[in-house]
C-alpha positions in Angstrom: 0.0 0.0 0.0 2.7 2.8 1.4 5.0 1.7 -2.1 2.5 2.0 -4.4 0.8 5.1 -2.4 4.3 7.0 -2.1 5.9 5.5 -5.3 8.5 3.8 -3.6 10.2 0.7 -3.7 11.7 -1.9 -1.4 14.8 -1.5 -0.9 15.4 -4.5 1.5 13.6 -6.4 3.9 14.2 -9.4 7.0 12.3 -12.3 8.4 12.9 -13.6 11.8 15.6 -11.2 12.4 15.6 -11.8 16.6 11.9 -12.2 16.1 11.1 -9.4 13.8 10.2 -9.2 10.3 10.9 -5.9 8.5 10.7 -4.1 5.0 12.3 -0.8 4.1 10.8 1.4 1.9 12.2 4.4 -0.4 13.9 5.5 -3.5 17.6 4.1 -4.1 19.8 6.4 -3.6 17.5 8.3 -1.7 18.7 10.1 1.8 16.2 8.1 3.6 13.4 5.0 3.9 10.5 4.4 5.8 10.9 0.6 7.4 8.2 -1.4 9.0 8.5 -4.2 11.1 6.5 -7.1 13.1 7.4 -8.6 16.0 6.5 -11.9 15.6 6.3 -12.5 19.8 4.5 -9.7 20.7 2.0 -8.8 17.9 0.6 -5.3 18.5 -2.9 -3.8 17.9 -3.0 -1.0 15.9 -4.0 1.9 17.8 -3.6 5.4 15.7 -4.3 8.8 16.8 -5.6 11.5 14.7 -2.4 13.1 15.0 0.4 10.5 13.9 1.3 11.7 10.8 4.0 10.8 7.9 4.0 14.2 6.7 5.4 15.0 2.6 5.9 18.4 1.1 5.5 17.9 -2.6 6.5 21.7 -3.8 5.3 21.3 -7.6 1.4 21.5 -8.0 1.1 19.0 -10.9 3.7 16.3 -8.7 1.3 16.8 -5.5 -2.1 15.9 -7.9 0.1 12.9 -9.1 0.5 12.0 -5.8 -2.9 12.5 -4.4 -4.2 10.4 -7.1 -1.2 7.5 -6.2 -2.5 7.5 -2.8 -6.6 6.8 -3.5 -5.7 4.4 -6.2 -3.3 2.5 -3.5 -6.4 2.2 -1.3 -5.9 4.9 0.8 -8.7 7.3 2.1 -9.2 10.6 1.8 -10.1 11.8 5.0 -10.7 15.1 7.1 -7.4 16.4 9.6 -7.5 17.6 12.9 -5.3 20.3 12.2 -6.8 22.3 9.9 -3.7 23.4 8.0 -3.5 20.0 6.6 -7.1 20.4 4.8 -6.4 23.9 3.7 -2.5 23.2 2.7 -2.9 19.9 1.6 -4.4 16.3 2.3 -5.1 13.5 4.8 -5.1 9.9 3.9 -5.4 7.5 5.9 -4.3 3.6 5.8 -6.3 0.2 6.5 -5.3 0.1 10.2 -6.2 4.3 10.6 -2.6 5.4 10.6 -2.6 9.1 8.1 0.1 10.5 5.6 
Protein backbone atom coordinates (compact mmCIF):
# COMPACT_ATOMS: atom_id res chain seq x y z
CA UNK A 1 0.00 0.00 0.00
CA UNK A 2 2.74 2.76 1.37
CA UNK A 3 4.95 1.66 -2.12
CA UNK A 4 2.52 1.97 -4.39
CA UNK A 5 0.82 5.13 -2.37
CA UNK A 6 4.32 6.97 -2.14
CA UNK A 7 5.92 5.48 -5.30
CA UNK A 8 8.54 3.76 -3.56
CA UNK A 9 10.23 0.67 -3.74
CA UNK A 10 11.68 -1.92 -1.45
CA UNK A 11 14.83 -1.51 -0.93
CA UNK A 12 15.38 -4.48 1.50
CA UNK A 13 13.58 -6.41 3.94
CA UNK A 14 14.17 -9.43 6.96
CA UNK A 15 12.28 -12.31 8.35
CA UNK A 16 12.88 -13.64 11.75
CA UNK A 17 15.56 -11.18 12.40
CA UNK A 18 15.65 -11.79 16.63
CA UNK A 19 11.89 -12.20 16.10
CA UNK A 20 11.07 -9.37 13.79
CA UNK A 21 10.19 -9.16 10.33
CA UNK A 22 10.86 -5.94 8.46
CA UNK A 23 10.75 -4.07 4.96
CA UNK A 24 12.25 -0.77 4.12
CA UNK A 25 10.82 1.36 1.90
CA UNK A 26 12.24 4.43 -0.42
CA UNK A 27 13.90 5.53 -3.51
CA UNK A 28 17.60 4.14 -4.08
CA UNK A 29 19.79 6.35 -3.59
CA UNK A 30 17.50 8.27 -1.74
CA UNK A 31 18.72 10.12 1.81
CA UNK A 32 16.25 8.06 3.60
CA UNK A 33 13.41 5.00 3.90
CA UNK A 34 10.51 4.39 5.82
CA UNK A 35 10.92 0.59 7.43
CA UNK A 36 8.19 -1.41 9.03
CA UNK A 37 8.51 -4.16 11.12
CA UNK A 38 6.54 -7.12 13.10
CA UNK A 39 7.39 -8.58 16.02
CA UNK A 40 6.53 -11.91 15.62
CA UNK A 41 6.32 -12.53 19.84
CA UNK A 42 4.48 -9.70 20.66
CA UNK A 43 1.98 -8.79 17.90
CA UNK A 44 0.57 -5.30 18.52
CA UNK A 45 -2.89 -3.79 17.94
CA UNK A 46 -3.00 -1.01 15.94
CA UNK A 47 -3.97 1.88 17.82
CA UNK A 48 -3.58 5.43 15.71
CA UNK A 49 -4.31 8.76 16.85
CA UNK A 50 -5.57 11.50 14.71
CA UNK A 51 -2.36 13.13 15.04
CA UNK A 52 0.39 10.49 13.92
CA UNK A 53 1.30 11.68 10.77
CA UNK A 54 4.04 10.77 7.95
CA UNK A 55 3.97 14.17 6.73
CA UNK A 56 5.36 14.99 2.56
CA UNK A 57 5.87 18.37 1.15
CA UNK A 58 5.55 17.90 -2.60
CA UNK A 59 6.45 21.65 -3.79
CA UNK A 60 5.28 21.27 -7.64
CA UNK A 61 1.35 21.52 -7.98
CA UNK A 62 1.14 19.01 -10.92
CA UNK A 63 3.72 16.32 -8.68
CA UNK A 64 1.29 16.84 -5.49
CA UNK A 65 -2.06 15.90 -7.93
CA UNK A 66 0.10 12.92 -9.12
CA UNK A 67 0.54 11.97 -5.81
CA UNK A 68 -2.93 12.46 -4.39
CA UNK A 69 -4.18 10.36 -7.13
CA UNK A 70 -1.19 7.51 -6.19
CA UNK A 71 -2.52 7.50 -2.79
CA UNK A 72 -6.64 6.80 -3.52
CA UNK A 73 -5.69 4.35 -6.21
CA UNK A 74 -3.35 2.49 -3.54
CA UNK A 75 -6.38 2.24 -1.34
CA UNK A 76 -5.85 4.85 0.79
CA UNK A 77 -8.71 7.26 2.10
CA UNK A 78 -9.18 10.58 1.78
CA UNK A 79 -10.10 11.83 4.98
CA UNK A 80 -10.72 15.13 7.10
CA UNK A 81 -7.39 16.41 9.57
CA UNK A 82 -7.47 17.60 12.86
CA UNK A 83 -5.32 20.26 12.21
CA UNK A 84 -6.80 22.34 9.89
CA UNK A 85 -3.65 23.43 8.03
CA UNK A 86 -3.51 20.01 6.56
CA UNK A 87 -7.09 20.44 4.81
CA UNK A 88 -6.38 23.90 3.69
CA UNK A 89 -2.53 23.22 2.65
CA UNK A 90 -2.88 19.89 1.58
CA UNK A 91 -4.36 16.33 2.30
CA UNK A 92 -5.09 13.51 4.78
CA UNK A 93 -5.14 9.94 3.94
CA UNK A 94 -5.37 7.47 5.94
CA UNK A 95 -4.28 3.60 5.77
CA UNK A 96 -6.31 0.23 6.54
CA UNK A 97 -5.34 0.13 10.18
CA UNK A 98 -6.16 4.31 10.63
CA UNK A 99 -2.58 5.42 10.63
CA UNK A 100 -2.62 9.10 8.15
CA UNK A 101 0.09 10.50 5.61
Amino acid sequence: MYRKGLGLERLGHFNDHDGFDGVMLGKPGGAYHLEFTYCRSHPVKPTPTLEDLLVFYVSDREDWVHCCESMRVAGFKAVASLNPYWDRDGCTFEDSDGYRV
